[in-house]
GUVEX-586083 format. One record per residue (C-alpha): residue in one letter; residue number from 1; x, y, z. Coordinates in nm, 2 decimals. Example, Ala and Ser with C-alpha at 12.3 -4.5 7.8 and 13.67 -1.06 7.14 Angstrom:
['A' 1 [1.23 -0.45 0.78]] ['S' 2 [1.37 -0.11 0.71]] 
//
This chain:
['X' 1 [0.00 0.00 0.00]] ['X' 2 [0.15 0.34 -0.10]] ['X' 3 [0.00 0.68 -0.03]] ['X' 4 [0.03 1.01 -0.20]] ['X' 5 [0.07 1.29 0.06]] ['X' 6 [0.09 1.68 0.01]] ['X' 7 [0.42 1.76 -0.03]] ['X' 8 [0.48 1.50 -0.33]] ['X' 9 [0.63 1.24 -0.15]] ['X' 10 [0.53 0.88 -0.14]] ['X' 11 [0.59 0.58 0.07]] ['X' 12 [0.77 0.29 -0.13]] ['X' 13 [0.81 0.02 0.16]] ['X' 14 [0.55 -0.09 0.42]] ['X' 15 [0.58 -0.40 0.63]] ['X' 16 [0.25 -0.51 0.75]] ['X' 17 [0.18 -0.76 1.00]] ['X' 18 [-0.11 -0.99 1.12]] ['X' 19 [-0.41 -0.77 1.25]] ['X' 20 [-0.36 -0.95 1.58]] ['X' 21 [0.01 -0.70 1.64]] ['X' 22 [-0.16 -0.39 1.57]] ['X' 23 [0.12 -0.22 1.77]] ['X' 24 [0.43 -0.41 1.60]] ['X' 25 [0.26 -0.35 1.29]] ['X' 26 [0.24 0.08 1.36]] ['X' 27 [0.63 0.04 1.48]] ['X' 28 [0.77 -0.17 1.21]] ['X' 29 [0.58 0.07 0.95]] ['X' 30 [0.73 0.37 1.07]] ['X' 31 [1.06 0.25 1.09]] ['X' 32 [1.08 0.11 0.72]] ['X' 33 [0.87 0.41 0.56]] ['X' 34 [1.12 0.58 0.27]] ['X' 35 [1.07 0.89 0.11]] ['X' 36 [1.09 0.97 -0.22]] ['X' 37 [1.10 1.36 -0.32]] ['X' 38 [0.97 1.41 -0.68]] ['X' 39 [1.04 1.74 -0.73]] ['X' 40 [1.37 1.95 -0.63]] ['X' 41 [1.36 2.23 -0.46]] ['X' 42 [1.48 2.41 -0.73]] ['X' 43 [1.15 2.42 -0.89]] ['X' 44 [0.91 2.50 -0.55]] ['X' 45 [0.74 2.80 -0.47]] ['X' 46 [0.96 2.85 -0.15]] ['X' 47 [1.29 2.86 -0.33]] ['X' 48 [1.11 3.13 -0.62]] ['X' 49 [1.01 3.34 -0.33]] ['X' 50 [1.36 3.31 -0.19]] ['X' 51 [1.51 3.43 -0.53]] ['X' 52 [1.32 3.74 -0.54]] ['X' 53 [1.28 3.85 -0.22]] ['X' 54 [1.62 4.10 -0.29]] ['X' 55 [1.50 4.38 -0.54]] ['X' 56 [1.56 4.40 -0.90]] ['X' 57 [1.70 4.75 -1.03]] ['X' 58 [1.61 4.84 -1.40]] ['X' 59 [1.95 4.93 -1.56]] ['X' 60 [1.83 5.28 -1.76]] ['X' 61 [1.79 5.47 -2.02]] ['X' 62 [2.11 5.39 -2.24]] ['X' 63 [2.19 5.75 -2.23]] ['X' 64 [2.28 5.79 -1.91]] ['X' 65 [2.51 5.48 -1.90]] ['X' 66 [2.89 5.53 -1.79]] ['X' 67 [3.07 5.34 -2.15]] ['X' 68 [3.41 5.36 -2.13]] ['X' 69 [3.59 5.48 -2.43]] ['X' 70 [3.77 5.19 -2.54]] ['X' 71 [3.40 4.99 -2.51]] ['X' 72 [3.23 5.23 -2.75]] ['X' 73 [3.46 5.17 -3.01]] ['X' 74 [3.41 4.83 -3.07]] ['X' 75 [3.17 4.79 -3.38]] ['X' 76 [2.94 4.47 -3.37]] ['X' 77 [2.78 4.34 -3.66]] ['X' 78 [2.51 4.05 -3.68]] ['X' 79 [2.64 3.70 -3.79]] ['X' 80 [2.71 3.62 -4.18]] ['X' 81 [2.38 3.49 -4.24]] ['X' 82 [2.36 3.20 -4.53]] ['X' 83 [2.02 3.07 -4.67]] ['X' 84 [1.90 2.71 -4.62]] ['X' 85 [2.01 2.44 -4.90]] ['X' 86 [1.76 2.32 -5.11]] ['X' 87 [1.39 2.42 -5.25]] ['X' 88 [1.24 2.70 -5.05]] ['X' 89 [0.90 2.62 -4.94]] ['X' 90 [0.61 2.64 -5.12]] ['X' 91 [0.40 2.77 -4.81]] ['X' 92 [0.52 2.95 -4.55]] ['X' 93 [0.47 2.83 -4.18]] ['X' 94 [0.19 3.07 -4.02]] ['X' 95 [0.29 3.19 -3.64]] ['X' 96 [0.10 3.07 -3.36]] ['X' 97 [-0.12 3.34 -3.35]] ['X' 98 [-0.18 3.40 -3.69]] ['X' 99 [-0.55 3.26 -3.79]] ['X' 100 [-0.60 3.14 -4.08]] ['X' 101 [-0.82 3.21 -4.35]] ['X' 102 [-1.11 3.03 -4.41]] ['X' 103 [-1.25 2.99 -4.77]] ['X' 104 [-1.54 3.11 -4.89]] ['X' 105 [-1.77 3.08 -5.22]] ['X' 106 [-1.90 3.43 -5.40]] ['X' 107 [-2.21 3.32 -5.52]] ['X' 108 [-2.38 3.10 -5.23]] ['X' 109 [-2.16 3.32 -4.95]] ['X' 110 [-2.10 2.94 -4.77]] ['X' 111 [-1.78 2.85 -4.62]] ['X' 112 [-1.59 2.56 -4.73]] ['X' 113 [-1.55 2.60 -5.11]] ['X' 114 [-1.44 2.89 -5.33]] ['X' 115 [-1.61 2.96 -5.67]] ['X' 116 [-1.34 2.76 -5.84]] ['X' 117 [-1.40 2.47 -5.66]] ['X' 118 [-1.83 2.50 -5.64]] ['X' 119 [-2.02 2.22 -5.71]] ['X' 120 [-2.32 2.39 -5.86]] ['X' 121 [-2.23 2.63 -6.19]] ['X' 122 [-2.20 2.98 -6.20]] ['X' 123 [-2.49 3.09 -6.42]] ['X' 124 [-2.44 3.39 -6.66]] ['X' 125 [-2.57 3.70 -6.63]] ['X' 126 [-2.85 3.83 -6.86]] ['X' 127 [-2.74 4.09 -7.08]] ['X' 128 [-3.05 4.39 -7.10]] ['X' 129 [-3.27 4.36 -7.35]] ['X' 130 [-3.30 4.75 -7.46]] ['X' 131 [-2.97 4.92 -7.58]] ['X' 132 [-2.75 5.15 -7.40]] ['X' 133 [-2.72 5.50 -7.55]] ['X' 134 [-2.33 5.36 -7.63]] ['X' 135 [-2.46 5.09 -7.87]] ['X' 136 [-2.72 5.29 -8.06]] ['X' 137 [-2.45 5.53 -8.18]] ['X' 138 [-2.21 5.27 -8.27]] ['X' 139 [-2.51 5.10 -8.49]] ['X' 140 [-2.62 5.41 -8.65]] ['X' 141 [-2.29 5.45 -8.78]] 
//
C-alpha cells in the first residue's frame, strides 16, 4: 500500500503484520517508511520566493550609461547569415497566432468551397434587352 501525501512524497516500503500485532505493525511501518521527493527544490514555490525577495534594479535609459571609451569603439555586426540548402517552401509556416483564413464561395456566400472549386455552376448573367445609349451610336454609324 502506498499513499500520495501533500508535499509529493510517497511511501515505497511498508511492512504489514497480522491484525492481531496492531502495535508491532504501527512500529515496524514507521521504521521502514522511505521517502521519495519528486520534485527538487529548485522548482518550489519556497525557493522562487527566496530568489526574489532582494530587489531587481532596471539598468536605464542607455543615455545615461557610464561606457568607457575603449568599449564604444568596438563595432558589432550581426552573424554572416547564409540561406537554407535546397527548394524554398512552397508555403510558408503561419505563427502561432496567426488565424487562418477560411475559404469562402461568392455566389452561395457558404464556407468551405471557393467559386473555383463550387459544385453547382455559376450561371451567366443576362445581358439587358433594350440598348444602352453607347450601342445605338455605334449602330447608327
Amino acid at each position: 500500500m502506498s499513499s500520495l501525501s501533500k508535499s509529493s512524497r510517497i511511501v515505497c516500503a511498508e511492512l504489514r503484520l497480522q491484525d492481531t500485532k496492531n502495535k508491532v505493525e504501527f512500529d515496524l511501518y514507521n521504521a521502514f517508511k522511505i521517502t521519495i521527493e519528486f520534485c527538487s527544490d529548485y522548482y518550489k514555490t519556497r525557493s522562487w520566493v527566496e530568489g526574489y525577495a532582494v530587489p531587481i534594479y532596471s539598468i536605464g535609459h542607455p543615455s545615461k550609461w557610464d561606457i568607457s571609451h575603449n568599449v564604444q569603439e568596438i563595432i558589432v555586426l550581426p552573424p554572416t547569415w547564409r540561406g537554407q540548402v535546397g527548394r524554398p517552401r512552397w508555403k510558408r509556416i503561419p505563427s502561432a497566432r496567426e488565424d487562418s483564413r477560411r475559404c469562402r464561395c461568392s455566389q452561395y456566400k457558404s464556407y468551405g468551397h471557393n467559386r473555383q472549386n463550387c459544385l453547382t455552376p455559376f450561371a451567366v448573367p443576362l445581358t439587358n434587352s433594350t440598348p444602352s445609349s453607347t450601342q445605338l451610336t455605334a449602330q447608327r454609324r
